[in-house]
N, CA, C and O atoms as a Maestro MAE file, in Angstrom:
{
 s_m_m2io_version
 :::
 2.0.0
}

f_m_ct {
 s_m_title
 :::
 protein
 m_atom[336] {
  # First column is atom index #
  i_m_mmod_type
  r_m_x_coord
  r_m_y_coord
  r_m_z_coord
  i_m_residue_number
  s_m_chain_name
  s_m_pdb_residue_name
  s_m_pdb_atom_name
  i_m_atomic_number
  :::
  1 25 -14.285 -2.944 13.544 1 A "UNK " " N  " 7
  2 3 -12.940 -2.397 13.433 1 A "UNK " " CA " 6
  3 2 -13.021 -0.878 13.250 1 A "UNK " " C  " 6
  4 15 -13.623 -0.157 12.455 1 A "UNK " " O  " 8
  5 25 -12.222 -0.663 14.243 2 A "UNK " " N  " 7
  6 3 -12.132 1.326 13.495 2 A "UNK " " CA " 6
  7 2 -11.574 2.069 12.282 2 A "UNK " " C  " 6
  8 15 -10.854 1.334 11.606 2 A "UNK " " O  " 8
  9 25 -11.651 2.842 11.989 3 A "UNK " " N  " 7
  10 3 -11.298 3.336 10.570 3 A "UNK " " CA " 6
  11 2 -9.725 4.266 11.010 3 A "UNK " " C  " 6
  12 15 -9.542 5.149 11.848 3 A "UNK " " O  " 8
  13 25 -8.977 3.740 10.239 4 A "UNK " " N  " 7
  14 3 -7.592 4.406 10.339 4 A "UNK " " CA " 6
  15 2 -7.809 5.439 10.101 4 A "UNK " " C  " 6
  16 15 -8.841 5.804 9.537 4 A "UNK " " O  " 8
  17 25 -6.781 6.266 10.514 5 A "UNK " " N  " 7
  18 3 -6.229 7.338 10.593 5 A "UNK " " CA " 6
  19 2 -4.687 8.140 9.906 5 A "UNK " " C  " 6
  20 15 -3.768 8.747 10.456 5 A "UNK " " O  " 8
  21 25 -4.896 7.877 8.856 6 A "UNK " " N  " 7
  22 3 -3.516 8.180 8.210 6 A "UNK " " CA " 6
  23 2 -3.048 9.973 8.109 6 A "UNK " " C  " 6
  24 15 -3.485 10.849 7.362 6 A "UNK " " O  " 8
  25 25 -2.195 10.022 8.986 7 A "UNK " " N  " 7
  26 3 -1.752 11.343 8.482 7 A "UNK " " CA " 6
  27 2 0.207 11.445 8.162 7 A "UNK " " C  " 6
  28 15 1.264 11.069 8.668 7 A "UNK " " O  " 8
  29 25 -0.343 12.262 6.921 8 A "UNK " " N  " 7
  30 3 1.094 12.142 6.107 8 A "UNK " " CA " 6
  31 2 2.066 13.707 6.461 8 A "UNK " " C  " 6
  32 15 1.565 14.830 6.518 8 A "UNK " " O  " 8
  33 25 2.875 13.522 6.572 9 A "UNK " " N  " 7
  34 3 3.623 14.974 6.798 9 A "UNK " " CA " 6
  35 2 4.250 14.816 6.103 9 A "UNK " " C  " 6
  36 15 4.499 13.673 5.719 9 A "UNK " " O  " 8
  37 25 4.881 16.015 5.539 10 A "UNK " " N  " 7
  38 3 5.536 16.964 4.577 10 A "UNK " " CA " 6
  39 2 6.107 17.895 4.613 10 A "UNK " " C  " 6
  40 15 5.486 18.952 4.492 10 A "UNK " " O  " 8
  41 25 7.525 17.908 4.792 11 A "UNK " " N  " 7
  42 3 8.655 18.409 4.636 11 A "UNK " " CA " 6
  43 2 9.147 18.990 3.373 11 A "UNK " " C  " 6
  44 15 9.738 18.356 2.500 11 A "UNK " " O  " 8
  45 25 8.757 20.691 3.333 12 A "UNK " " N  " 7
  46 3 9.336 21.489 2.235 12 A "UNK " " CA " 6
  47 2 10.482 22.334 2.748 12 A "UNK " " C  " 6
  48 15 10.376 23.239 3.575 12 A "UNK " " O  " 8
  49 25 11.892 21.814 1.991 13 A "UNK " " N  " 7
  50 3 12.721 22.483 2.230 13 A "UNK " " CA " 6
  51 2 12.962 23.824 1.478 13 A "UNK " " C  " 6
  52 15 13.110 24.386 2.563 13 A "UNK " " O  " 8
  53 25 13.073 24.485 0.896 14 A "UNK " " N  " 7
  54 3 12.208 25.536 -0.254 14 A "UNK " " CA " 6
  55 2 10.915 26.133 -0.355 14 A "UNK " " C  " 6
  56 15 10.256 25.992 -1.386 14 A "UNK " " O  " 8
  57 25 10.623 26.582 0.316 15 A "UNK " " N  " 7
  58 3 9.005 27.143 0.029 15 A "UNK " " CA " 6
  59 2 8.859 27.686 -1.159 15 A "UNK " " C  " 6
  60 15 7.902 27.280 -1.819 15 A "UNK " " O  " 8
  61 25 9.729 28.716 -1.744 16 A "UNK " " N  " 7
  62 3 10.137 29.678 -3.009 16 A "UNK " " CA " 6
  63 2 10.061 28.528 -3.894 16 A "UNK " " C  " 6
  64 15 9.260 28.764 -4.798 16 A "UNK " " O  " 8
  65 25 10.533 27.489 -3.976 17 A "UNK " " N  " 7
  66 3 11.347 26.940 -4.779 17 A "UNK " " CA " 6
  67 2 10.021 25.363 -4.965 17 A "UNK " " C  " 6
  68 15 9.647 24.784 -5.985 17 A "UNK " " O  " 8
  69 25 9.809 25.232 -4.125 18 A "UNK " " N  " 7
  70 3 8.972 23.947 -3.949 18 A "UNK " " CA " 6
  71 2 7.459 23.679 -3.932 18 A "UNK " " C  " 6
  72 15 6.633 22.900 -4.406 18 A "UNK " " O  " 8
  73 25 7.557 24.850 -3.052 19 A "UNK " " N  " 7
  74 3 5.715 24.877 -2.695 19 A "UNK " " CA " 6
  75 2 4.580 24.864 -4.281 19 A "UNK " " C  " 6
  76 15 3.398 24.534 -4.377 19 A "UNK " " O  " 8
  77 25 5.603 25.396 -5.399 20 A "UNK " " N  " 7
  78 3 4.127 25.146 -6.731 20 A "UNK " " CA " 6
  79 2 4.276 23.709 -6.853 20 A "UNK " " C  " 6
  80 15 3.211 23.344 -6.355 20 A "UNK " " O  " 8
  81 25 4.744 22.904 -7.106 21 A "UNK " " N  " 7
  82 3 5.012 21.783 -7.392 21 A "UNK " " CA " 6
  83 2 4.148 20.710 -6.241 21 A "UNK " " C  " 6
  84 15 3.406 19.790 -6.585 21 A "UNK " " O  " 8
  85 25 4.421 21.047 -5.028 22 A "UNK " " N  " 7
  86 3 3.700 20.419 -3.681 22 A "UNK " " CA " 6
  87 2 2.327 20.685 -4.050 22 A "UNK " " C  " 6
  88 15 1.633 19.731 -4.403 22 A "UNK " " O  " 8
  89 25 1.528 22.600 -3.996 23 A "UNK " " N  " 7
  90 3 0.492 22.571 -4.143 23 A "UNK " " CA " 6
  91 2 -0.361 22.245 -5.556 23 A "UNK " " C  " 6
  92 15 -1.591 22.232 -5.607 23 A "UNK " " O  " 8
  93 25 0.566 21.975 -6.732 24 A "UNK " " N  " 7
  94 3 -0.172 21.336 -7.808 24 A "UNK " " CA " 6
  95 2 -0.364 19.871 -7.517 24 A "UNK " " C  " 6
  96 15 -1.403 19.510 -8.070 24 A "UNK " " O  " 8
  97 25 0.212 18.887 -6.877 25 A "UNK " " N  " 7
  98 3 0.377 17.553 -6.545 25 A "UNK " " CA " 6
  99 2 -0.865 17.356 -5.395 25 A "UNK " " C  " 6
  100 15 -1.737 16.490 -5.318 25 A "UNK " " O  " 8
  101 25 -0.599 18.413 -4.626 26 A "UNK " " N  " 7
  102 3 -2.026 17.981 -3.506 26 A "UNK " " CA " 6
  103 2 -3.087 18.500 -4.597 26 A "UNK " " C  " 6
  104 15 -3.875 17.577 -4.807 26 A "UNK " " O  " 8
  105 25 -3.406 19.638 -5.374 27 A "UNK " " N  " 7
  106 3 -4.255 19.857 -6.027 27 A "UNK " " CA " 6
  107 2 -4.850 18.657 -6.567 27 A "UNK " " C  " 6
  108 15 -5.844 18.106 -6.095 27 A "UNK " " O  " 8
  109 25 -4.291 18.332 -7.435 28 A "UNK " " N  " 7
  110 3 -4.261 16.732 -8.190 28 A "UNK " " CA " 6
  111 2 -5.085 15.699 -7.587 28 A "UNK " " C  " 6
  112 15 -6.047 15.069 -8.027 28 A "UNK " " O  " 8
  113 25 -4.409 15.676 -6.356 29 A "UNK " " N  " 7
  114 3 -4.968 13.862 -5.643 29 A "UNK " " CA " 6
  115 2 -5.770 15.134 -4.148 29 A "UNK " " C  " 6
  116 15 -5.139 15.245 -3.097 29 A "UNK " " O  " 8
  117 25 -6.742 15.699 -4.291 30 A "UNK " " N  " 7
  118 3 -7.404 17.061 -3.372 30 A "UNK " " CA " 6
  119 2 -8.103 15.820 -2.696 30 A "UNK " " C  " 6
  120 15 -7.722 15.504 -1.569 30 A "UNK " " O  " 8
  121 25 -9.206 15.019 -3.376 31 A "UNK " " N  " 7
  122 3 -10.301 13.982 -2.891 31 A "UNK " " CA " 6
  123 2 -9.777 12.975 -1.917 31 A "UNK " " C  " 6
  124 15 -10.501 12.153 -1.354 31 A "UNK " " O  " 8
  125 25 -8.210 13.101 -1.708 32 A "UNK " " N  " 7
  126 3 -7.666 12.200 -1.391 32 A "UNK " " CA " 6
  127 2 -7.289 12.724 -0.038 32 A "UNK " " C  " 6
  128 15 -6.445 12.132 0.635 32 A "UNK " " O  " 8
  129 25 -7.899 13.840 0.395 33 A "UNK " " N  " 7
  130 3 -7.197 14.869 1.461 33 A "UNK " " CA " 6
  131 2 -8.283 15.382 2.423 33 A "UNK " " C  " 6
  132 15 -9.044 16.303 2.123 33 A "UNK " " O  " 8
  133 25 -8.310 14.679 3.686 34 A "UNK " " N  " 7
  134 3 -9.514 15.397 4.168 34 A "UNK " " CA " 6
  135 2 -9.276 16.767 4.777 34 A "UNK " " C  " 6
  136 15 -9.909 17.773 4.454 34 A "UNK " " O  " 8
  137 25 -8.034 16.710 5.947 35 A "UNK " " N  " 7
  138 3 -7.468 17.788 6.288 35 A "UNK " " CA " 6
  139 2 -6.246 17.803 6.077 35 A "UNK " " C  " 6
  140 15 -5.414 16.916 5.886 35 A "UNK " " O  " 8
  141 25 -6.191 19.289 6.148 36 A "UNK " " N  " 7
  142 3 -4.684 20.045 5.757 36 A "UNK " " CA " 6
  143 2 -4.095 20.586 6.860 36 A "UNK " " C  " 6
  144 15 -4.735 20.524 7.910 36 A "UNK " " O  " 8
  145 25 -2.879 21.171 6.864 37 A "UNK " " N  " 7
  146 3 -2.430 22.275 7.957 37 A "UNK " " CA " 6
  147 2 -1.245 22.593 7.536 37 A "UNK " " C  " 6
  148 15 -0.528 21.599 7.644 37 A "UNK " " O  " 8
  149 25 -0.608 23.586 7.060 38 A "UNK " " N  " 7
  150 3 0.111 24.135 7.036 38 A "UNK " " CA " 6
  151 2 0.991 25.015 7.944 38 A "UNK " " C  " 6
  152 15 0.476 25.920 8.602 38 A "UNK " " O  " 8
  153 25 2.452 24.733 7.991 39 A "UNK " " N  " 7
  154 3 3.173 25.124 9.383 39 A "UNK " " CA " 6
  155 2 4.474 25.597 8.918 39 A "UNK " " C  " 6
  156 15 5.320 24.900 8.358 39 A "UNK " " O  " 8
  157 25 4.603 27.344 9.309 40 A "UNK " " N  " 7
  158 3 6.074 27.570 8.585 40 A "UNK " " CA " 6
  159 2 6.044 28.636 10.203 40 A "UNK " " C  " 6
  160 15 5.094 29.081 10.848 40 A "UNK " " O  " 8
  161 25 7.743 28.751 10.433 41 A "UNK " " N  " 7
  162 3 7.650 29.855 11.102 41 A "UNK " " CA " 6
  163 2 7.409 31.532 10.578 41 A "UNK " " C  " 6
  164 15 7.609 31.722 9.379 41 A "UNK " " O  " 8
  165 25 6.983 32.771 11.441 42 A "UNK " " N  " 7
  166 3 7.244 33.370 10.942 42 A "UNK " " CA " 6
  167 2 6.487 34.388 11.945 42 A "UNK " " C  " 6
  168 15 5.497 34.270 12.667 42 A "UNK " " O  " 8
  169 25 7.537 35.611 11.624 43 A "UNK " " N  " 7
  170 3 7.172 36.473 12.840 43 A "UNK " " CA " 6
  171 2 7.250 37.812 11.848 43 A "UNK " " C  " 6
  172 15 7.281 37.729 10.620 43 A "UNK " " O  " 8
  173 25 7.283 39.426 12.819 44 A "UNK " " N  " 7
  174 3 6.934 40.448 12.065 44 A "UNK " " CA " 6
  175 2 8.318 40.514 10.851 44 A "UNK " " C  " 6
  176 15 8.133 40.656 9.642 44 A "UNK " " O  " 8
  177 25 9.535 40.389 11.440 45 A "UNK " " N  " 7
  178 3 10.684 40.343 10.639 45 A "UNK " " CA " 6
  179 2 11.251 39.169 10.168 45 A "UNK " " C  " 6
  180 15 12.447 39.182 9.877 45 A "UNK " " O  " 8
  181 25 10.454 37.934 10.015 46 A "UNK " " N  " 7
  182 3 11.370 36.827 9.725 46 A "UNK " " CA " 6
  183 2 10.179 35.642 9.179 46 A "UNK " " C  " 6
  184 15 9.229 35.288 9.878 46 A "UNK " " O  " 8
  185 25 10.492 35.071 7.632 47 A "UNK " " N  " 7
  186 3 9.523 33.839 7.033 47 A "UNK " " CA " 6
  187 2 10.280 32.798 6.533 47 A "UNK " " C  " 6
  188 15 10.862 32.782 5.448 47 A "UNK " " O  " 8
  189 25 10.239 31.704 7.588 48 A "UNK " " N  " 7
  190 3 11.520 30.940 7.181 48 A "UNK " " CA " 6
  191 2 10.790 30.333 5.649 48 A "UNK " " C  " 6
  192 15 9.692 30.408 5.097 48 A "UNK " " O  " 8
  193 25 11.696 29.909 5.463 49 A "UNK " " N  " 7
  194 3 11.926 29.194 4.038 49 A "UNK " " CA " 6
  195 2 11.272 27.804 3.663 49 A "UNK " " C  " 6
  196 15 10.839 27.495 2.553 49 A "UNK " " O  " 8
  197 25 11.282 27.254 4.471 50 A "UNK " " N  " 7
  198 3 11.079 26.338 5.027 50 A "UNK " " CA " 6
  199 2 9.246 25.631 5.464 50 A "UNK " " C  " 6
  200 15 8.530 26.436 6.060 50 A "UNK " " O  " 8
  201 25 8.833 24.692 5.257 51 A "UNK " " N  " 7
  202 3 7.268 24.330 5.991 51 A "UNK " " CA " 6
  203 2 7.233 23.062 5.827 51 A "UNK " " C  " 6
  204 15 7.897 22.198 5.253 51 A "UNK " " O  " 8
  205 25 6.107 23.158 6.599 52 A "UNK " " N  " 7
  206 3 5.670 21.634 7.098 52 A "UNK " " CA " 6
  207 2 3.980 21.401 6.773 52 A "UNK " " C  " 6
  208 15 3.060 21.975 7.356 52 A "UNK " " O  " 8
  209 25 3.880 20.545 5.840 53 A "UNK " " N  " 7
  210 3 2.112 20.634 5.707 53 A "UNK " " CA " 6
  211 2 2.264 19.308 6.561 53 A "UNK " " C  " 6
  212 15 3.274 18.608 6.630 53 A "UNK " " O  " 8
  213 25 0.709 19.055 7.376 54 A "UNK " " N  " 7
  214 3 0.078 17.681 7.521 54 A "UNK " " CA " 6
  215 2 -1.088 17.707 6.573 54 A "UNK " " C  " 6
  216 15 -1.762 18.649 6.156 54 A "UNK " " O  " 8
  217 25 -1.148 16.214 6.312 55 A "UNK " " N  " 7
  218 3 -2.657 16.099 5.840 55 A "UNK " " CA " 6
  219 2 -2.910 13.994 6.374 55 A "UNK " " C  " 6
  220 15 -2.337 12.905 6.392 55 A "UNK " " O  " 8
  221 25 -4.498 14.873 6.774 56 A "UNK " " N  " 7
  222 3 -5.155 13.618 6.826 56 A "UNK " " CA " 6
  223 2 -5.626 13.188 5.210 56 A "UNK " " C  " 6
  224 15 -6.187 13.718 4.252 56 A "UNK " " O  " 8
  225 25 -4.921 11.679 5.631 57 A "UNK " " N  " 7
  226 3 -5.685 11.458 4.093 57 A "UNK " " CA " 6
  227 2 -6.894 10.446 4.225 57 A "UNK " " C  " 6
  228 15 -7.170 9.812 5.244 57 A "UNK " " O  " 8
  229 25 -7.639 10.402 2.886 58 A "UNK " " N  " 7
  230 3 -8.897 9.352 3.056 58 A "UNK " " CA " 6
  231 2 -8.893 8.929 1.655 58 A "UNK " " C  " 6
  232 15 -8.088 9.348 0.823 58 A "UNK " " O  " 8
  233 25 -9.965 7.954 1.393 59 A "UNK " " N  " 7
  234 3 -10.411 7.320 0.391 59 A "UNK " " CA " 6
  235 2 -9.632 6.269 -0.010 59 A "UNK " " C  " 6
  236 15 -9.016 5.660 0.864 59 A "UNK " " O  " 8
  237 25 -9.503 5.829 -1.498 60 A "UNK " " N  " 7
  238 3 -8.997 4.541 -1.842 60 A "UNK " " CA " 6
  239 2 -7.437 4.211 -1.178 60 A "UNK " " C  " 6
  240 15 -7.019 5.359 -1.032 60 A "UNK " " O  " 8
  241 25 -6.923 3.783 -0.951 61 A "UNK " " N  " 7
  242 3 -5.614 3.816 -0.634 61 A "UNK " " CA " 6
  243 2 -4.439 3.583 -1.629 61 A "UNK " " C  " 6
  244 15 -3.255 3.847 -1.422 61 A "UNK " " O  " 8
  245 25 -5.003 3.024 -2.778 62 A "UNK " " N  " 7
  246 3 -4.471 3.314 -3.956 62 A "UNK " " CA " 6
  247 2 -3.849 4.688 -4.519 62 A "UNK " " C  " 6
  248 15 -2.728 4.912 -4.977 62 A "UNK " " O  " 8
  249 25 -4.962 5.535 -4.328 63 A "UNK " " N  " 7
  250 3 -4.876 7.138 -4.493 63 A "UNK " " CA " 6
  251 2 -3.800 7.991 -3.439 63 A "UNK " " C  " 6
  252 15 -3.021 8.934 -3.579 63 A "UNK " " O  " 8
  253 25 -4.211 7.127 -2.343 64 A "UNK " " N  " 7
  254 3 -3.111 8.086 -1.397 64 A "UNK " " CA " 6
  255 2 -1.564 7.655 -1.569 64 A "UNK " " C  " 6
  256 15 -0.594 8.363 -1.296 64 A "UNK " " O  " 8
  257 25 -1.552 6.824 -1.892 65 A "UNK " " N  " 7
  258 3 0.067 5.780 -2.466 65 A "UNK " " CA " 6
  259 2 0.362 6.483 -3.539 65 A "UNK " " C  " 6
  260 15 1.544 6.824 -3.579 65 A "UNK " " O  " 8
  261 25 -0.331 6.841 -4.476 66 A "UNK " " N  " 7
  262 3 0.029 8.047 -5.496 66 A "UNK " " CA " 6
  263 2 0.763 9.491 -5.243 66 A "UNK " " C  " 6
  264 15 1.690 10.169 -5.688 66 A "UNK " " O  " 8
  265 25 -0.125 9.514 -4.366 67 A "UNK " " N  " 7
  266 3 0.230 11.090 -3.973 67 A "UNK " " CA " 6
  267 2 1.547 11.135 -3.080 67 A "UNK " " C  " 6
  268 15 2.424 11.978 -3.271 67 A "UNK " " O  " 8
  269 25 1.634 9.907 -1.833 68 A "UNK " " N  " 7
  270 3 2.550 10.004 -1.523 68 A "UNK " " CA " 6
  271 2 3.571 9.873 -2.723 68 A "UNK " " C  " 6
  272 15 4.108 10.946 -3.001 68 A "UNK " " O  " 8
  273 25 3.837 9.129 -3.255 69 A "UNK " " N  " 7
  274 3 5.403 8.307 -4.565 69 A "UNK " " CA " 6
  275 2 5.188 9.854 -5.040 69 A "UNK " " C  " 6
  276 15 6.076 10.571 -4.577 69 A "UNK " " O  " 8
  277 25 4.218 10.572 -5.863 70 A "UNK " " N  " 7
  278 3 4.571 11.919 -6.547 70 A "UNK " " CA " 6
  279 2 5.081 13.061 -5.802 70 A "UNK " " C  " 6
  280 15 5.909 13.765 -6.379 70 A "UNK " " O  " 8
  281 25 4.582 13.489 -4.125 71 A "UNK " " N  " 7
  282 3 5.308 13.673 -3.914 71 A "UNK " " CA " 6
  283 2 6.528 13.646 -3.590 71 A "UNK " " C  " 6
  284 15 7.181 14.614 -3.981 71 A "UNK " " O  " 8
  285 25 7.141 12.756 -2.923 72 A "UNK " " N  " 7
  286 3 8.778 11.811 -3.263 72 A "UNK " " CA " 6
  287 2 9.438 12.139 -4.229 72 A "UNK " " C  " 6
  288 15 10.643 12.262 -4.013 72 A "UNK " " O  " 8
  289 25 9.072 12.336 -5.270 73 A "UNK " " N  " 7
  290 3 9.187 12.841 -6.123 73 A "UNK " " CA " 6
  291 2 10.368 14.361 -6.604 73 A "UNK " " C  " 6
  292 15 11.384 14.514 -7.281 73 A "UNK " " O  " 8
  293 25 9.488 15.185 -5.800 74 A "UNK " " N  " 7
  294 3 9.582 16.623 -5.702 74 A "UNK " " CA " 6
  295 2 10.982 16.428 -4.959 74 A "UNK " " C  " 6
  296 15 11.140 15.608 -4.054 74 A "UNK " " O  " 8
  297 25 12.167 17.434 -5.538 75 A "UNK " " N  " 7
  298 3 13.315 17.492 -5.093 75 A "UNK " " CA " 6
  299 2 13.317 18.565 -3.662 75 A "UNK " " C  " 6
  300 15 12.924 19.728 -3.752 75 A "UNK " " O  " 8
  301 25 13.716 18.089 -2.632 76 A "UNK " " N  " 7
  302 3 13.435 19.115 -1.279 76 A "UNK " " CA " 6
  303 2 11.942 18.714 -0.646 76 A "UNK " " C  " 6
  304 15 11.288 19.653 -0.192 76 A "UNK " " O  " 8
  305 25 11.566 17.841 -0.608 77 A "UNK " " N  " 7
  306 3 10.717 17.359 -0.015 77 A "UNK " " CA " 6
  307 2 10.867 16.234 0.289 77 A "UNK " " C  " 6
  308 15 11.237 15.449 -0.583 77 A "UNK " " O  " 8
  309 25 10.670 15.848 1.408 78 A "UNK " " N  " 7
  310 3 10.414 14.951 2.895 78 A "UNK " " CA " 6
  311 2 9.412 14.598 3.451 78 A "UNK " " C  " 6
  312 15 8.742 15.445 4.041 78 A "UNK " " O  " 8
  313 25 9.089 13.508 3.432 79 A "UNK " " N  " 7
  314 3 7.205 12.716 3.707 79 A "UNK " " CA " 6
  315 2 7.805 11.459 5.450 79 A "UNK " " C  " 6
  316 15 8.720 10.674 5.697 79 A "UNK " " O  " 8
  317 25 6.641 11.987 6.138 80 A "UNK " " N  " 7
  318 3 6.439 10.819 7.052 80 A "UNK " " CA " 6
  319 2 5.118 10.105 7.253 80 A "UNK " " C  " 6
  320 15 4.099 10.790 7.346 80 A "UNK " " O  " 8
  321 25 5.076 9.261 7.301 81 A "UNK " " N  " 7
  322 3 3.663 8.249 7.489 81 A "UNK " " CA " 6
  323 2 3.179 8.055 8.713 81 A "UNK " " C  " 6
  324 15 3.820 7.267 9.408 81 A "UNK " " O  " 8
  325 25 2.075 8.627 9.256 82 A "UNK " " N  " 7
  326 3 1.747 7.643 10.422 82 A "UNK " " CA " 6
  327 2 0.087 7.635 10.091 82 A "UNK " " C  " 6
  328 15 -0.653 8.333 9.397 82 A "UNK " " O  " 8
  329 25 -0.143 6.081 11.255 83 A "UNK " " N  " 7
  330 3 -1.133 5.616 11.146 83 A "UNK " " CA " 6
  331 2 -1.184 5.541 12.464 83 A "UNK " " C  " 6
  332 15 -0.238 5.374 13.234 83 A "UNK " " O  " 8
  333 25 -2.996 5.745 12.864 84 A "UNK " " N  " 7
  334 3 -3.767 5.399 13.606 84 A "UNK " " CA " 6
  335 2 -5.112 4.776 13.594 84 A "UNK " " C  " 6
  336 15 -5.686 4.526 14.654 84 A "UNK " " O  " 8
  :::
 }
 m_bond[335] {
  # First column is bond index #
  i_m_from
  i_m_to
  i_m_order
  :::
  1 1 2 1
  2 2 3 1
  3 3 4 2
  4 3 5 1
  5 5 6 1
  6 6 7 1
  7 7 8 2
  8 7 9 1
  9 9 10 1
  10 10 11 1
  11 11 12 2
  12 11 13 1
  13 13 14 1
  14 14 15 1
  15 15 16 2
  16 15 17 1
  17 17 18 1
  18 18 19 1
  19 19 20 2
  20 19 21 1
  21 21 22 1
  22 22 23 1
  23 23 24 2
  24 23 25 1
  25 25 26 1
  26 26 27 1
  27 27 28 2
  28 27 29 1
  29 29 30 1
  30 30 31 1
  31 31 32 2
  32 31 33 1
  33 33 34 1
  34 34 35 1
  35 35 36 2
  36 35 37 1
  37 37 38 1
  38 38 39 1
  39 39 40 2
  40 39 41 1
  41 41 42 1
  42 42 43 1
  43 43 44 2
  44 43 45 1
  45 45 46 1
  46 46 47 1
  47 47 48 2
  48 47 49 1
  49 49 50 1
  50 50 51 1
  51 51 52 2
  52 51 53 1
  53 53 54 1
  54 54 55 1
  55 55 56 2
  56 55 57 1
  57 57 58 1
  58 58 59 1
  59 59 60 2
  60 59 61 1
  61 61 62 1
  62 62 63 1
  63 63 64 2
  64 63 65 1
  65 65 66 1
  66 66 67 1
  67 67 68 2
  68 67 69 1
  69 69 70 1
  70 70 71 1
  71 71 72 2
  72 71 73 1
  73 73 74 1
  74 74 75 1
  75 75 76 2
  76 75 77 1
  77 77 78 1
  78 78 79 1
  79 79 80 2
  80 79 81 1
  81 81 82 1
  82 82 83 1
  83 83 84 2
  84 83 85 1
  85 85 86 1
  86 86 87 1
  87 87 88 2
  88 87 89 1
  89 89 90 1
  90 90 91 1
  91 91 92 2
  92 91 93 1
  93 93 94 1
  94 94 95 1
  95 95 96 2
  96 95 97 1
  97 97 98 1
  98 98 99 1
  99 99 100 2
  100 99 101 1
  101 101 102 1
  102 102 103 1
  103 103 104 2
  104 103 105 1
  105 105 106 1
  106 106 107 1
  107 107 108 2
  108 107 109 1
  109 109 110 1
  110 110 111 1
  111 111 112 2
  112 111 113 1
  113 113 114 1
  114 114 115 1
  115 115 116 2
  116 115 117 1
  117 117 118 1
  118 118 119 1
  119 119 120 2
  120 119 121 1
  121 121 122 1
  122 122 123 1
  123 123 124 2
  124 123 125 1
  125 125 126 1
  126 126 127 1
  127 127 128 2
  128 127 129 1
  129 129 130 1
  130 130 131 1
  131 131 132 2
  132 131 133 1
  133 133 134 1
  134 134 135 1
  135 135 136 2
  136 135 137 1
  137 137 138 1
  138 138 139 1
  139 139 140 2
  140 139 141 1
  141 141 142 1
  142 142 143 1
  143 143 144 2
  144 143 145 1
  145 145 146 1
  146 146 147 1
  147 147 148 2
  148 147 149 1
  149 149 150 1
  150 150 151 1
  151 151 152 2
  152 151 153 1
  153 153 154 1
  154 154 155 1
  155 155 156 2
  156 155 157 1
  157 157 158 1
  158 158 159 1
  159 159 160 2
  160 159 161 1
  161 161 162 1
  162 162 163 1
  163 163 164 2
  164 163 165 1
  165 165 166 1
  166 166 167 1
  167 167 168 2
  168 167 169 1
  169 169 170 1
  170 170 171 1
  171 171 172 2
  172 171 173 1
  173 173 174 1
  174 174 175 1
  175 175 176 2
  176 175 177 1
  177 177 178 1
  178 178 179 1
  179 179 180 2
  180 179 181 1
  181 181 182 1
  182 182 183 1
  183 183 184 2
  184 183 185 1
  185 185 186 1
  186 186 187 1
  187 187 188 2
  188 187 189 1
  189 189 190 1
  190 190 191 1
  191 191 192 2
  192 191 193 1
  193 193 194 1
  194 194 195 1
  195 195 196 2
  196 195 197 1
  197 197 198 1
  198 198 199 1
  199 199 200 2
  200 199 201 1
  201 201 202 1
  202 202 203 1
  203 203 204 2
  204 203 205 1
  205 205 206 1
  206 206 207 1
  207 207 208 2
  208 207 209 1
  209 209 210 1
  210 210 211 1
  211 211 212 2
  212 211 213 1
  213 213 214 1
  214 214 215 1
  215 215 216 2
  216 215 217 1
  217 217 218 1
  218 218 219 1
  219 219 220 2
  220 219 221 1
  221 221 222 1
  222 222 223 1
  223 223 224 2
  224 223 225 1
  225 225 226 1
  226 226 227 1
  227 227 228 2
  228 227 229 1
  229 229 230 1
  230 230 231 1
  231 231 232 2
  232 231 233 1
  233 233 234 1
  234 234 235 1
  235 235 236 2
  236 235 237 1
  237 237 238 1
  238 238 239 1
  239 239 240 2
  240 239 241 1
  241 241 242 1
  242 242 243 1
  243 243 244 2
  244 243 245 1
  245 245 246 1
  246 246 247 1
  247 247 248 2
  248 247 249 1
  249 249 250 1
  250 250 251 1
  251 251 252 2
  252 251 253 1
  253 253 254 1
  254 254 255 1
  255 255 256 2
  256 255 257 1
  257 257 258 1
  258 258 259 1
  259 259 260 2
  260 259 261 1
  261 261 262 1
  262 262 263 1
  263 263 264 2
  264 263 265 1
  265 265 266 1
  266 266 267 1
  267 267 268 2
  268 267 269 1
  269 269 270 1
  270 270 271 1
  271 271 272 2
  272 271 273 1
  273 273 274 1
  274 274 275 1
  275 275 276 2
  276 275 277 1
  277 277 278 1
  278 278 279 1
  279 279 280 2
  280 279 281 1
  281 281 282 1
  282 282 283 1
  283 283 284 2
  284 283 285 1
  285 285 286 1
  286 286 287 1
  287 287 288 2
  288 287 289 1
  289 289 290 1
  290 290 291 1
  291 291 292 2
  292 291 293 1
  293 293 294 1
  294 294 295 1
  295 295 296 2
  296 295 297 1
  297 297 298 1
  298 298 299 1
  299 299 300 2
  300 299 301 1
  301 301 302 1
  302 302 303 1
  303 303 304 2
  304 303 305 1
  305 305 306 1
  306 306 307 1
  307 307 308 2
  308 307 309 1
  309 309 310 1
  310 310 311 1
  311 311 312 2
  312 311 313 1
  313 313 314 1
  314 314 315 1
  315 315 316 2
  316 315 317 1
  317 317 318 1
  318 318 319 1
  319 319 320 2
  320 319 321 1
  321 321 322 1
  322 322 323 1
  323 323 324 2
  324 323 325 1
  325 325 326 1
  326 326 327 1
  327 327 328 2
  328 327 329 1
  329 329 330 1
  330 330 331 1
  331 331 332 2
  332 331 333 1
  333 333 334 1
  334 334 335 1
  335 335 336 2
  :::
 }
}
């Protein structure tokens, strides 16, 4: 059998406002994170407010069920699940 592929996205509506709370929570459950990516627009005159992390997650799946519910959590944040 092949090994899934879970990647979780994350919807910060607030960057100002949200992003300590997001990056103390991924801090937290880190082992649980193989890759990251971070995605906001932003050009010479303009940083939206706004981002989008992905992360691949790994390990127990217990742990990643954590991280998802805590983030859920966070007011202005938005999670999608997919699996491969």
């Amino acid at each position: 059998m092949e090994d899934k592929h879970i990647i979780l996205g994350v919807k910060i509506h607030d960057r100002v406002k949200e992003a300590g709370e997001v990056q103390k929570t991924l801090t937290k459950y880190g082992c649980s994170i193989k890759t990251r990516l971070g995605l906001h627009e932003v050009s010479d005159d303009y940083c939206s407010s706004s981002g989008l992390v992905l992360l691949e997650l790994t390990g127990p799946v217990e742990d990643q069920n954590k991280l998802h519910e805590e983030l859920l959590k966070i007011p202005g944040v938005i999670t999608r699940k997919m699996e491969f």
